[in-house]
PQR file of N, CA, C, O and H, with PARSE charges and radii, in Angstrom:
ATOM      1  N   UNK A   1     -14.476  -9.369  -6.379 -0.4000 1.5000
ATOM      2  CA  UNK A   1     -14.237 -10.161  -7.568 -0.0000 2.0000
ATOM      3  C   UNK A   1     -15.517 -10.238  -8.386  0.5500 1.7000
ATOM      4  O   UNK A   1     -16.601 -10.533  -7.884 -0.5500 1.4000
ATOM      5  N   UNK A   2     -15.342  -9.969  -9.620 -0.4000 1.5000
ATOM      6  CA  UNK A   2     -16.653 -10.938 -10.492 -0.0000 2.0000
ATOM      7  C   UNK A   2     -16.666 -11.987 -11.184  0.5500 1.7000
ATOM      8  O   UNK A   2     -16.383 -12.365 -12.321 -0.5500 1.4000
ATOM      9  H   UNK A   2     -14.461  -9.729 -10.028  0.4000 1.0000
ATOM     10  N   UNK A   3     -17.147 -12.453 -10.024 -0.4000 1.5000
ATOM     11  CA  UNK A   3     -17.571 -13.944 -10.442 -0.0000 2.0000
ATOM     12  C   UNK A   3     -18.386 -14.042 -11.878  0.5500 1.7000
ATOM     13  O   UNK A   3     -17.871 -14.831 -12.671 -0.5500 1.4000
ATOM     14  H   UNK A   3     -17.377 -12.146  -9.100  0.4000 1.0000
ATOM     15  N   UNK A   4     -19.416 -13.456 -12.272 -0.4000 1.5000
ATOM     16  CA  UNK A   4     -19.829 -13.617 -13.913 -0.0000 2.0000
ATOM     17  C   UNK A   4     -18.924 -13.598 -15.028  0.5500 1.7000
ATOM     18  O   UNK A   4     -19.265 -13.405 -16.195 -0.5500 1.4000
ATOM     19  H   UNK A   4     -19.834 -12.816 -11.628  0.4000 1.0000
ATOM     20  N   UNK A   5     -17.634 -13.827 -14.575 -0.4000 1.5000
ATOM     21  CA  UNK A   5     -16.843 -13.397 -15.985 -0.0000 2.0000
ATOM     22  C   UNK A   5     -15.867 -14.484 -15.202  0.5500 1.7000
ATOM     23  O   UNK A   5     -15.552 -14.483 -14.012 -0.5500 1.4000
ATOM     24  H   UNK A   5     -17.358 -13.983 -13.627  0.4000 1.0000
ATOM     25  N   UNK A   6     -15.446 -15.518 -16.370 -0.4000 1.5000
ATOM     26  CA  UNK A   6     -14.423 -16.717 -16.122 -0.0000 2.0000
ATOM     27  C   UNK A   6     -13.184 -16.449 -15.793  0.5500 1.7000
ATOM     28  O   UNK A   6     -12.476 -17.257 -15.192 -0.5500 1.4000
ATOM     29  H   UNK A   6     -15.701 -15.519 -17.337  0.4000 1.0000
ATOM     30  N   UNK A   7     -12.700 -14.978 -16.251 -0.4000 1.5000
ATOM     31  CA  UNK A   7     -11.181 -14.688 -15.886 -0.0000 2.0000
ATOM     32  C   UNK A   7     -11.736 -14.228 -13.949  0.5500 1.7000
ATOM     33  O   UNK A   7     -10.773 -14.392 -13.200 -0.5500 1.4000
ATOM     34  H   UNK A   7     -13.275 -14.322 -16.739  0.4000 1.0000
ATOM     35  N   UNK A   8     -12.542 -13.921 -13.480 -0.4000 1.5000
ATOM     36  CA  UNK A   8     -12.447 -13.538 -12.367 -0.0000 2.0000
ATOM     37  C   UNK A   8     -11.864 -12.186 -11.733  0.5500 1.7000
ATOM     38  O   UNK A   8     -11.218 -12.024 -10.698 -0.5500 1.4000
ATOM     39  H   UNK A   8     -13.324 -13.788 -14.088  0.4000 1.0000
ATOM     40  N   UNK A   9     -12.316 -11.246 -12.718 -0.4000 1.5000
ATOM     41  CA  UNK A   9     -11.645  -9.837 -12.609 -0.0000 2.0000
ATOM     42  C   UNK A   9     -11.848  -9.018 -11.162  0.5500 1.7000
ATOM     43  O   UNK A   9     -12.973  -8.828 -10.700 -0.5500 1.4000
ATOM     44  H   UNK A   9     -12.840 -11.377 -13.559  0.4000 1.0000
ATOM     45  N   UNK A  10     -10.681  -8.575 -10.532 -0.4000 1.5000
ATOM     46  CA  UNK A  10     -10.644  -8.051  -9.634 -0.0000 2.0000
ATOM     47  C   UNK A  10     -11.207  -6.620  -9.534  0.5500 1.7000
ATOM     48  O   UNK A  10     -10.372  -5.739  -9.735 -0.5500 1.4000
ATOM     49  H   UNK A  10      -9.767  -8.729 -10.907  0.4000 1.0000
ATOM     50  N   UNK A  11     -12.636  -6.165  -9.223 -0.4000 1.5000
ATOM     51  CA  UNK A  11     -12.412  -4.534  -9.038 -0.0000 2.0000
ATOM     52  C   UNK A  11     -12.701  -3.839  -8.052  0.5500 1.7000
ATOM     53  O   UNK A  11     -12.877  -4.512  -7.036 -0.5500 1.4000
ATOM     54  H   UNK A  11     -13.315  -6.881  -9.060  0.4000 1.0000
ATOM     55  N   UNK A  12     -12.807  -2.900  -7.950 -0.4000 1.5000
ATOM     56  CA  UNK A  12     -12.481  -1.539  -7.066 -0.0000 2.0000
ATOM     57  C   UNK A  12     -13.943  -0.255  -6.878  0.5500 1.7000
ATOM     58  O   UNK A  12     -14.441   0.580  -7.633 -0.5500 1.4000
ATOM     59  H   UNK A  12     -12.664  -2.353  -8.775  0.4000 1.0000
ATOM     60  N   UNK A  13     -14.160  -0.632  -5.681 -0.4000 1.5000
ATOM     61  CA  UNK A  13     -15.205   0.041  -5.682 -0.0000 2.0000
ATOM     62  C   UNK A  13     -14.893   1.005  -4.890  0.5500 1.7000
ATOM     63  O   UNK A  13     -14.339   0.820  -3.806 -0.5500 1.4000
ATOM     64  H   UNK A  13     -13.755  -1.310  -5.068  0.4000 1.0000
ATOM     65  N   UNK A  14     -15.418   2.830  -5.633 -0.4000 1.5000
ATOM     66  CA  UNK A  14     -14.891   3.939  -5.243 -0.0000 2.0000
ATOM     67  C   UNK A  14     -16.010   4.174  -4.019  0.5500 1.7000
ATOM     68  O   UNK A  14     -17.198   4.173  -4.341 -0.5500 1.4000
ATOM     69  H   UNK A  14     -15.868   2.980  -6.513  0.4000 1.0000
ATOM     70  N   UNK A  15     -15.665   4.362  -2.709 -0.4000 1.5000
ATOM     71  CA  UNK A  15     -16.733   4.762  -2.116 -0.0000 2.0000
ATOM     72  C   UNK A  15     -17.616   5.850  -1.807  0.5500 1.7000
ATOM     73  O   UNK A  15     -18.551   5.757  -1.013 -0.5500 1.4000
ATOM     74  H   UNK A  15     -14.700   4.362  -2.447  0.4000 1.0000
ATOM     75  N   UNK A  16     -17.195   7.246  -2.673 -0.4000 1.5000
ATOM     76  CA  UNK A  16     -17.601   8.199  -2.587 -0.0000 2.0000
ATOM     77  C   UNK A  16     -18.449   7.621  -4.010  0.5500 1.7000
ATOM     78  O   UNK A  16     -19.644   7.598  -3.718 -0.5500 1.4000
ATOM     79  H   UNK A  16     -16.435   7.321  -3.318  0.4000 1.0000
ATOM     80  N   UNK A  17     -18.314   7.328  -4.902 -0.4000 1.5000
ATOM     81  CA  UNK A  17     -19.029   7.533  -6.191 -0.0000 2.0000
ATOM     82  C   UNK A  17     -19.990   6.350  -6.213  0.5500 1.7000
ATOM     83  O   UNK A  17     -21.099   6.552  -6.709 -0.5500 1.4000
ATOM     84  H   UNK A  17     -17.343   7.347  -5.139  0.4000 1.0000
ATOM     85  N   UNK A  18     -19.744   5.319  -5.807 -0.4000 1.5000
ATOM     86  CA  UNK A  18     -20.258   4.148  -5.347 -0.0000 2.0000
ATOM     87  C   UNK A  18     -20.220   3.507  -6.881  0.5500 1.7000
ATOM     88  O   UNK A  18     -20.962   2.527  -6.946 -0.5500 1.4000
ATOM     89  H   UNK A  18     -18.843   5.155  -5.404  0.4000 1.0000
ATOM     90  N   UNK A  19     -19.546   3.810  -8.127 -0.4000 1.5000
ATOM     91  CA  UNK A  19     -18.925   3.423  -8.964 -0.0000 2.0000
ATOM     92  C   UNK A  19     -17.530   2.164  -9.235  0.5500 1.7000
ATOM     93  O   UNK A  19     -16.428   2.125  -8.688 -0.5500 1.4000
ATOM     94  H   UNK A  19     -18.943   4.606  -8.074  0.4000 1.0000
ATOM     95  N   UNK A  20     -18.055   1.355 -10.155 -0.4000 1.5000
ATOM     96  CA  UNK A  20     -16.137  -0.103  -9.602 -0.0000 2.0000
ATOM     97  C   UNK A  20     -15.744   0.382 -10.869  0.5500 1.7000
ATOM     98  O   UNK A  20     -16.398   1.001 -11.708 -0.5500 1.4000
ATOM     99  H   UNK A  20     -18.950   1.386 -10.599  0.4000 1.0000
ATOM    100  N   UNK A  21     -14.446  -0.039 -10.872 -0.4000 1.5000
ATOM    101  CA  UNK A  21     -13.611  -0.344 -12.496 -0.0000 2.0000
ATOM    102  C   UNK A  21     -12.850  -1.305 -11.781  0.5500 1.7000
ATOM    103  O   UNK A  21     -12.985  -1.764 -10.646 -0.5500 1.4000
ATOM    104  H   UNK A  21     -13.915  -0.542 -10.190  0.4000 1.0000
ATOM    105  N   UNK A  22     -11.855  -1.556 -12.862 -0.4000 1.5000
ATOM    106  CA  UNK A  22     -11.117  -2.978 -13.197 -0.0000 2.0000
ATOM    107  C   UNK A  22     -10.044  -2.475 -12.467  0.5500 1.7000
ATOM    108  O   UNK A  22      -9.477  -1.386 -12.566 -0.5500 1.4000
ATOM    109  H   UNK A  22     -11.746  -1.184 -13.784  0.4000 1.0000
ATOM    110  N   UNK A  23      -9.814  -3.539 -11.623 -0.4000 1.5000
ATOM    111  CA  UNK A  23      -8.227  -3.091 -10.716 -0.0000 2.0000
ATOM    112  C   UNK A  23      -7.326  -4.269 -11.842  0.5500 1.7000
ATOM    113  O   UNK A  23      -6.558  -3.886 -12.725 -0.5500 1.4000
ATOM    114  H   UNK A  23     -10.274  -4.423 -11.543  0.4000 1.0000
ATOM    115  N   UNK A  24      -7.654  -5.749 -11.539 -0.4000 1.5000
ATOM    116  CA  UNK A  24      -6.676  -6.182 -12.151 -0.0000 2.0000
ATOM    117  C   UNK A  24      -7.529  -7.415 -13.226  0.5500 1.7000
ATOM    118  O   UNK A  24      -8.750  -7.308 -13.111 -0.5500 1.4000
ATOM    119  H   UNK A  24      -8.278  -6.060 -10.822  0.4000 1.0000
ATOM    120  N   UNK A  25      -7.153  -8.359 -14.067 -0.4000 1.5000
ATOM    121  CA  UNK A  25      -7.925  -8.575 -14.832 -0.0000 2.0000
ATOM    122  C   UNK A  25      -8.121 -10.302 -14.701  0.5500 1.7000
ATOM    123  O   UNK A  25      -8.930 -10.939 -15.376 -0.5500 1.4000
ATOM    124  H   UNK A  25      -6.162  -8.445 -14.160  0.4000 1.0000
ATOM    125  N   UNK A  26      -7.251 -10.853 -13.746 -0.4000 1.5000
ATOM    126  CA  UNK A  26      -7.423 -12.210 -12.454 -0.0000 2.0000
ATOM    127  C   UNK A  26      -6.822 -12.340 -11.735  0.5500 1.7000
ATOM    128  O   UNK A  26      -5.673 -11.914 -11.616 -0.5500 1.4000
ATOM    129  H   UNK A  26      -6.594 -10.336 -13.198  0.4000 1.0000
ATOM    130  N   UNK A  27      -7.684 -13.235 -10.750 -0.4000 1.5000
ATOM    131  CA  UNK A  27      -7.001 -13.002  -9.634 -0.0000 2.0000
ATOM    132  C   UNK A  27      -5.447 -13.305  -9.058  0.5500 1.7000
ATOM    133  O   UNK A  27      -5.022 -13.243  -7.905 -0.5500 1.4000
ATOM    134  H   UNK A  27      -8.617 -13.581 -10.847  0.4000 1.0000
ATOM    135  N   UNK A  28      -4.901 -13.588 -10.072 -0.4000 1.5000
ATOM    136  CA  UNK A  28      -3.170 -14.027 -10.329 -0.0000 2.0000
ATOM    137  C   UNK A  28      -2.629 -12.593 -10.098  0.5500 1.7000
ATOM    138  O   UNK A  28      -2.006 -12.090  -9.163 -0.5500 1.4000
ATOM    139  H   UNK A  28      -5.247 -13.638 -11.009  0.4000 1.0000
ATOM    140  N   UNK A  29      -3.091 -12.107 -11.293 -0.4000 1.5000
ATOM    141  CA  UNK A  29      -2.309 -10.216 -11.265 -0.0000 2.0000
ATOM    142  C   UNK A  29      -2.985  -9.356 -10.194  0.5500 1.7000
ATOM    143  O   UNK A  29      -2.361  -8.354  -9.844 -0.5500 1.4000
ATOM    144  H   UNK A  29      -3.597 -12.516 -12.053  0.4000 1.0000
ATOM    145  N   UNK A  30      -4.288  -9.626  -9.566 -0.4000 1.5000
ATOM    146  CA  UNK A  30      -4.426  -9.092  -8.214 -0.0000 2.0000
ATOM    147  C   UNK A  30      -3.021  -9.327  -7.114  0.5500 1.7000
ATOM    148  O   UNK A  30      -2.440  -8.419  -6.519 -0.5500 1.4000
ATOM    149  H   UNK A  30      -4.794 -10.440  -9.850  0.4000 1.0000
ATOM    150  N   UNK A  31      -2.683 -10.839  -7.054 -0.4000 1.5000
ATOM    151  CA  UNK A  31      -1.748 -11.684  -6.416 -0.0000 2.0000
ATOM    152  C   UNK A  31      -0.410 -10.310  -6.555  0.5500 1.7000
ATOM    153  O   UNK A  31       0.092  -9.676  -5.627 -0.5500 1.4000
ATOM    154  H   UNK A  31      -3.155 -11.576  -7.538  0.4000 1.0000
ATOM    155  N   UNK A  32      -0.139 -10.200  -7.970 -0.4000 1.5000
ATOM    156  CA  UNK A  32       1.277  -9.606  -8.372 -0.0000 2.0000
ATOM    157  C   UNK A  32       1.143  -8.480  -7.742  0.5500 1.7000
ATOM    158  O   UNK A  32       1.910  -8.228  -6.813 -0.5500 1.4000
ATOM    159  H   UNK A  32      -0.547 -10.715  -8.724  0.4000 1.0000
ATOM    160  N   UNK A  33       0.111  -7.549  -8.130 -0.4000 1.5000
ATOM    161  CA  UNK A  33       0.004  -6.369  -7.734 -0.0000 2.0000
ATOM    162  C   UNK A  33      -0.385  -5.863  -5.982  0.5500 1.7000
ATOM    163  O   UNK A  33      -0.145  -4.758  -5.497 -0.5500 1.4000
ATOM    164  H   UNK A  33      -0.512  -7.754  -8.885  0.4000 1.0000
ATOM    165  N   UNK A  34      -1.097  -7.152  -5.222 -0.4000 1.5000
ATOM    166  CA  UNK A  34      -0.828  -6.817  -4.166 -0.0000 2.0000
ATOM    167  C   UNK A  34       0.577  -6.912  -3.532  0.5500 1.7000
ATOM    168  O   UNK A  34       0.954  -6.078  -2.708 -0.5500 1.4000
ATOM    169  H   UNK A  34      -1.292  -8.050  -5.616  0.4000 1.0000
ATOM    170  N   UNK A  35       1.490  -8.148  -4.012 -0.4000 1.5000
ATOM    171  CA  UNK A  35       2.641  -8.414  -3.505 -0.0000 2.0000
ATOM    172  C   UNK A  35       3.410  -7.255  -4.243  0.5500 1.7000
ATOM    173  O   UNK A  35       4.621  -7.478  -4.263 -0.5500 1.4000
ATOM    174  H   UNK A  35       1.184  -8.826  -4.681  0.4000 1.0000
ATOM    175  N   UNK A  36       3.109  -6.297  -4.741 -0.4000 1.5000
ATOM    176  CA  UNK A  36       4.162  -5.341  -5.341 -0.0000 2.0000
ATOM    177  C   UNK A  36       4.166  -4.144  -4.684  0.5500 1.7000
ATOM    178  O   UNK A  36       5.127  -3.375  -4.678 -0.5500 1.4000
ATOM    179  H   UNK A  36       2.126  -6.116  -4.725  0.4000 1.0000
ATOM    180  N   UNK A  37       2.437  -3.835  -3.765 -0.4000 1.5000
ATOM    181  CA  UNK A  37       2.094  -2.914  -2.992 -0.0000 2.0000
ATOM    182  C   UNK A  37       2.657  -3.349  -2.128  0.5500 1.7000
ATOM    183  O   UNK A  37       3.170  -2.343  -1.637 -0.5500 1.4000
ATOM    184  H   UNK A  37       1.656  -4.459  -3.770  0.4000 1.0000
ATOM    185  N   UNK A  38       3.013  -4.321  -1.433 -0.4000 1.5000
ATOM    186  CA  UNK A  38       3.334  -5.102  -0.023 -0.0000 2.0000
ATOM    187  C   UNK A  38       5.190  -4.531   0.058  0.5500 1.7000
ATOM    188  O   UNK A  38       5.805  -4.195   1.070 -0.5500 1.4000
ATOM    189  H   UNK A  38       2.597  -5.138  -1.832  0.4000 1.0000
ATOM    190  N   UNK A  39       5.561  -4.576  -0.992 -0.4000 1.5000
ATOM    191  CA  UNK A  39       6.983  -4.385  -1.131 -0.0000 2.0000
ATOM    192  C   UNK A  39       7.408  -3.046  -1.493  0.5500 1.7000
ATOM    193  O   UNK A  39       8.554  -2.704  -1.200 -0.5500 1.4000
ATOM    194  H   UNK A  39       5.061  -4.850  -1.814  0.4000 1.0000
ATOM    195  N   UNK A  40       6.747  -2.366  -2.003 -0.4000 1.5000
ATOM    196  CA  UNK A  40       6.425  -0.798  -1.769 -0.0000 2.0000
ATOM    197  C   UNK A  40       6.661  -0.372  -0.391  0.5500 1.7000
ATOM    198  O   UNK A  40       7.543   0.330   0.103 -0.5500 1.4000
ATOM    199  H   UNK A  40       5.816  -2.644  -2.241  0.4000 1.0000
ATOM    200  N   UNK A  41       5.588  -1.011   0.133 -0.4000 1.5000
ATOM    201  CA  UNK A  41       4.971   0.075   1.624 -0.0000 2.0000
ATOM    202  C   UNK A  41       6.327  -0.870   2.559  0.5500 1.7000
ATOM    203  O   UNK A  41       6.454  -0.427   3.700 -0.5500 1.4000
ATOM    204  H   UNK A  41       4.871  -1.581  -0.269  0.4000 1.0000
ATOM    205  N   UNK A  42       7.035  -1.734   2.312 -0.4000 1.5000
ATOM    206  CA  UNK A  42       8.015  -2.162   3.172 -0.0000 2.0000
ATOM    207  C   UNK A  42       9.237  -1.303   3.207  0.5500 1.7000
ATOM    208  O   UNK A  42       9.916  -1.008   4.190 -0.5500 1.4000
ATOM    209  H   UNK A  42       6.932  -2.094   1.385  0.4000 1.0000
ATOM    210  N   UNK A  43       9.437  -0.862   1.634 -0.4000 1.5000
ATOM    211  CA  UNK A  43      10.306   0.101   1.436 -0.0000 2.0000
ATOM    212  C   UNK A  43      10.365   1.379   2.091  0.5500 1.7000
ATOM    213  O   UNK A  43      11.253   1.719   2.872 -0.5500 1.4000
ATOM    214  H   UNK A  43       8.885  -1.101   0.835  0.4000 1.0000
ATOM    215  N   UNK A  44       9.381   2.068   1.739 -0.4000 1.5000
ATOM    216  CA  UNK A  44       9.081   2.950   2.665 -0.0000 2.0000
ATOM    217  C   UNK A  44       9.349   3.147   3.784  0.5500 1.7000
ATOM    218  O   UNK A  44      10.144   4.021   4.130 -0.5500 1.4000
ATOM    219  H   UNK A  44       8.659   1.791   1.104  0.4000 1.0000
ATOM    220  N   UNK A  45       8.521   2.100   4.859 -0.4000 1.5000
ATOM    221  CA  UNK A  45       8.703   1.854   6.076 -0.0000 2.0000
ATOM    222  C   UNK A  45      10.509   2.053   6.241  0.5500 1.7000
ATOM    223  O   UNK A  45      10.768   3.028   6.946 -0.5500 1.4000
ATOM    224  H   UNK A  45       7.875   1.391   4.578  0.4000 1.0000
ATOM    225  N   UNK A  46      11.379   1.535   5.879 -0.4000 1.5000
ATOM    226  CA  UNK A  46      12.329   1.309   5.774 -0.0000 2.0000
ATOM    227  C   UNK A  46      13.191   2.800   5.936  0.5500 1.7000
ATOM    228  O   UNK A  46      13.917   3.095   6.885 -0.5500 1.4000
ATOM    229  H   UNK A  46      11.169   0.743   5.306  0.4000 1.0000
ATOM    230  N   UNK A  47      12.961   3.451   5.003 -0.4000 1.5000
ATOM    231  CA  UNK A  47      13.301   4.384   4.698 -0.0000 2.0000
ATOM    232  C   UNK A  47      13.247   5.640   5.693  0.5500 1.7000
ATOM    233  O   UNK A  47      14.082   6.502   5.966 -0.5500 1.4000
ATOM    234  H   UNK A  47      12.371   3.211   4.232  0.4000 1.0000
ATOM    235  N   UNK A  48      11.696   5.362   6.206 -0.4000 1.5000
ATOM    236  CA  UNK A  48      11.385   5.862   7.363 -0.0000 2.0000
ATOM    237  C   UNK A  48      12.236   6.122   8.526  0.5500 1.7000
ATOM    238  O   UNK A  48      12.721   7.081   9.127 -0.5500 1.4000
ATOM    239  H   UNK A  48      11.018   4.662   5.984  0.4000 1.0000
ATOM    240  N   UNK A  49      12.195   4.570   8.588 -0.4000 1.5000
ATOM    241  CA  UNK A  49      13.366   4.378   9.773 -0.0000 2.0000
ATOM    242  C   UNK A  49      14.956   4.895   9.552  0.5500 1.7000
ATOM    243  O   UNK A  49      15.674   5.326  10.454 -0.5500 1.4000
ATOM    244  H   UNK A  49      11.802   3.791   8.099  0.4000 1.0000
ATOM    245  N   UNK A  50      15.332   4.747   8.132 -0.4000 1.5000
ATOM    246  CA  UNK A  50      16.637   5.414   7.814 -0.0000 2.0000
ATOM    247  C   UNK A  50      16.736   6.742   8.023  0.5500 1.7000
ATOM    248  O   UNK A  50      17.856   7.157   8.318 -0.5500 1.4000
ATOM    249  H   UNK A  50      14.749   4.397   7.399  0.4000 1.0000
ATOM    250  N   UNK A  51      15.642   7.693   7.927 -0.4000 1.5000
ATOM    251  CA  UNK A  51      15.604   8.791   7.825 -0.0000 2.0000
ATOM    252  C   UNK A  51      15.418   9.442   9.192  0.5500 1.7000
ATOM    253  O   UNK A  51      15.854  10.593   9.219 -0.5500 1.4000
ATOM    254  H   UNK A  51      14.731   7.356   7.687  0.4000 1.0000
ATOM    255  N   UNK A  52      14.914   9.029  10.274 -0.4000 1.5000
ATOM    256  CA  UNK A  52      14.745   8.775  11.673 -0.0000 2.0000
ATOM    257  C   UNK A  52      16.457   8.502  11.830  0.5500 1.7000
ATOM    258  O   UNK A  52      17.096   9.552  11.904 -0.5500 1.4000
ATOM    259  H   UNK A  52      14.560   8.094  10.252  0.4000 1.0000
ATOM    260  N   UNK A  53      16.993   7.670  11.869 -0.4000 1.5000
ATOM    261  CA  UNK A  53      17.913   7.268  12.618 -0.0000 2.0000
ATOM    262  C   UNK A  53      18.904   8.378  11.839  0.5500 1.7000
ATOM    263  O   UNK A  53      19.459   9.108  12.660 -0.5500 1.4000
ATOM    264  H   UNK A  53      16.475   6.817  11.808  0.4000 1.0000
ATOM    265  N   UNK A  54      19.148   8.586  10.868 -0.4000 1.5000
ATOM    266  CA  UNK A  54      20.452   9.555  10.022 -0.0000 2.0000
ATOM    267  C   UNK A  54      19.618  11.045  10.176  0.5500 1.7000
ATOM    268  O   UNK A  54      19.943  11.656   9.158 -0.5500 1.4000
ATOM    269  H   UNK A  54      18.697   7.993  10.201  0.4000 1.0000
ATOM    270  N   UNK A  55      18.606  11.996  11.050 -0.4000 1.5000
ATOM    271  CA  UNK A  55      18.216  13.323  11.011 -0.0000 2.0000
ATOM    272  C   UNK A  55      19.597  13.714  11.664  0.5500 1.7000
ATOM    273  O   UNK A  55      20.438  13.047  12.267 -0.5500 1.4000
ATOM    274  H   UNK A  55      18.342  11.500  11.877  0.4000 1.0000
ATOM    275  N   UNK A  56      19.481  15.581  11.177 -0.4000 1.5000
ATOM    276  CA  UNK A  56      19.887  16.198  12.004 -0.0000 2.0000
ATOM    277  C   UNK A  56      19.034  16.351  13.001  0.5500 1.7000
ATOM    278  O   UNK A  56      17.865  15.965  13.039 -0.5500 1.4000
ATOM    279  H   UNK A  56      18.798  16.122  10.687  0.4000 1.0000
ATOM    280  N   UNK A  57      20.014  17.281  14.316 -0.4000 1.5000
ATOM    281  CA  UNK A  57      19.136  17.866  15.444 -0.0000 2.0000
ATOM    282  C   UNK A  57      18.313  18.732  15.278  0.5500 1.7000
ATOM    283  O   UNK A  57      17.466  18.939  16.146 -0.5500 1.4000
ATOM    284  H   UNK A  57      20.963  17.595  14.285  0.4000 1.0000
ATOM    285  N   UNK A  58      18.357  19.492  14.067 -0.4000 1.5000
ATOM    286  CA  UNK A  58      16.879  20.662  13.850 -0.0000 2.0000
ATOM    287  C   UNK A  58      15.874  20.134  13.178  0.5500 1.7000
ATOM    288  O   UNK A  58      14.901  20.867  13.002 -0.5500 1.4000
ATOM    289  H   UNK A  58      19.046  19.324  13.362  0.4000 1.0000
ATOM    290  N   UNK A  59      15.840  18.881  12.682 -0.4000 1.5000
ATOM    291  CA  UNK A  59      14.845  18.388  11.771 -0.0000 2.0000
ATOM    292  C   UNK A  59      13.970  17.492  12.488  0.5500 1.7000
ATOM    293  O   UNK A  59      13.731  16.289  12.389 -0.5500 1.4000
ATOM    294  H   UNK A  59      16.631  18.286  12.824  0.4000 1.0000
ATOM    295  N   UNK A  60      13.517  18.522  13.321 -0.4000 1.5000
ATOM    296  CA  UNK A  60      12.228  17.660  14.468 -0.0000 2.0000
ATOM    297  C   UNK A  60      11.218  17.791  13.819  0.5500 1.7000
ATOM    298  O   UNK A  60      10.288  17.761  14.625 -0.5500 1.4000
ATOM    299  H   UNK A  60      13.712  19.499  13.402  0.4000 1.0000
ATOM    300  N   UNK A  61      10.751  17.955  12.565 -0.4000 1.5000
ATOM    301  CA  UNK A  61       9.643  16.952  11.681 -0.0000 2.0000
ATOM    302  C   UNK A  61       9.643  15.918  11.720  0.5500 1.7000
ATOM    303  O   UNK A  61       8.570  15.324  11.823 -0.5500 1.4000
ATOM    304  H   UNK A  61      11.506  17.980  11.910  0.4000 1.0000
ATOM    305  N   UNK A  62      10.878  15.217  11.652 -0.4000 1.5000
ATOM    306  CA  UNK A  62      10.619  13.799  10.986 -0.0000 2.0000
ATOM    307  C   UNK A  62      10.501  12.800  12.547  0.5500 1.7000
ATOM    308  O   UNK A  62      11.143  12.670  13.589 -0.5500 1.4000
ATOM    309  H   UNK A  62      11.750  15.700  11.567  0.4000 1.0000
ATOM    310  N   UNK A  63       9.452  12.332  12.010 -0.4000 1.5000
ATOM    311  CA  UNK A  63       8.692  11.390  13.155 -0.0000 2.0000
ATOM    312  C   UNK A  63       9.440  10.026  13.644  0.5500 1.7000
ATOM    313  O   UNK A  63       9.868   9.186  12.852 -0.5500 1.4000
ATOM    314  H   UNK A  63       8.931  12.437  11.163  0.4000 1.0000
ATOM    315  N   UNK A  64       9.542   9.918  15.159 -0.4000 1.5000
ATOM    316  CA  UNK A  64      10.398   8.539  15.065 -0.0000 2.0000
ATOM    317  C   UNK A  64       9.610   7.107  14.628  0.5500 1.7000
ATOM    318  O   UNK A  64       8.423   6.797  14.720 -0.5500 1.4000
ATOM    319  H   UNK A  64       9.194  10.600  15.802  0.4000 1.0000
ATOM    320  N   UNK A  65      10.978   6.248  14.028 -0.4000 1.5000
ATOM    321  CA  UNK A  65      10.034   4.969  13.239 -0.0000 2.0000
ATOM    322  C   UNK A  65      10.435   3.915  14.384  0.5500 1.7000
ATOM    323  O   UNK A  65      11.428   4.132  15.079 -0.5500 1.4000
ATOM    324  H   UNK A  65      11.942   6.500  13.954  0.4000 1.0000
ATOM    325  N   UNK A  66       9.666   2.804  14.560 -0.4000 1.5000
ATOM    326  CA  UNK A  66       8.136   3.039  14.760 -0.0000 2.0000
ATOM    327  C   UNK A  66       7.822   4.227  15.725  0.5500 1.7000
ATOM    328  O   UNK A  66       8.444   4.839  16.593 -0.5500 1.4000
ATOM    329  H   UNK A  66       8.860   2.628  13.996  0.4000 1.0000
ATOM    330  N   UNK A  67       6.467   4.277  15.132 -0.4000 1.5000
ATOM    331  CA  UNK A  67       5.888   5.458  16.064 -0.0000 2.0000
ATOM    332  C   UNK A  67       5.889   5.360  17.397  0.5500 1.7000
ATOM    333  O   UNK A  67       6.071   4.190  17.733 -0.5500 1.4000
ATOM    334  H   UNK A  67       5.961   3.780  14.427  0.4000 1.0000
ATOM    335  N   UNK A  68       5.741   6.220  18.460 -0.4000 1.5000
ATOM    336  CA  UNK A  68       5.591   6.114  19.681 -0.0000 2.0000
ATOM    337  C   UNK A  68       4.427   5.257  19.940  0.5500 1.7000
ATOM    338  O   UNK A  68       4.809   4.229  20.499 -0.5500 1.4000
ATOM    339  H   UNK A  68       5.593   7.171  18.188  0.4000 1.0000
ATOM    340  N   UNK A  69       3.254   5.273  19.767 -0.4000 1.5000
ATOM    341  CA  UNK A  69       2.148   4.970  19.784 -0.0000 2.0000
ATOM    342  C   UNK A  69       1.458   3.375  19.229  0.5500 1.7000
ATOM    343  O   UNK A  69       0.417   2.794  19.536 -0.5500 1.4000
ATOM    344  H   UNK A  69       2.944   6.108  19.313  0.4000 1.0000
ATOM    345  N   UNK A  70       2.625   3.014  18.252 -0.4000 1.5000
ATOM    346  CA  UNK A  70       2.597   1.722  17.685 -0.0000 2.0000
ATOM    347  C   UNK A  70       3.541   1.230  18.721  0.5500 1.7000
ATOM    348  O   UNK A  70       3.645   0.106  18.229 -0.5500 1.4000
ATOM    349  H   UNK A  70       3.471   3.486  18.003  0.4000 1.0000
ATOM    350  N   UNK A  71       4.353   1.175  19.820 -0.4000 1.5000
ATOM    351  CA  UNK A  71       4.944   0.565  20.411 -0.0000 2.0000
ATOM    352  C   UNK A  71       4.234  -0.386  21.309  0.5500 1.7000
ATOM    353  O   UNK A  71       4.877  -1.141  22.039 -0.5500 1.4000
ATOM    354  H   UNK A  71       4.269   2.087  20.220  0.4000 1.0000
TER
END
């Protein structure tokens, strides 16, 4: 966060470039935009598992959800 600036702008520091920019512009729309990533990656997950449970038998790519390893 930067704190020198009253809106409290959220940013993003690249770690290869060691360069920030503006992710979001307070910490409210940080709020939105993490809860929008959060509901994204749930979807997904989801999907995962749909796609796992509905394969055919030759489509031994697709990885079972949850993983073996996360069990």
């Amino acid at each position: 966060m930067d704190c020198s600036h009253p809106s409290g702008a959220v940013l993003v520091l690249e770690v290869e470039s060691k360069h920030t920019h503006p992710y979001a512009a307070t910490f409210a729309d940080f709020l939105v935009k993490l809860r929008a990533d959060l509901r994204e990656s749930e979807e997904s997950l989801r999907a995962m598992a749909e796609a796992y449970k509905n394969k055919k038998w030759w489509q031994f790519w697709i990885p079972p959800y949850p993983p073996r390893h996360a069990r």
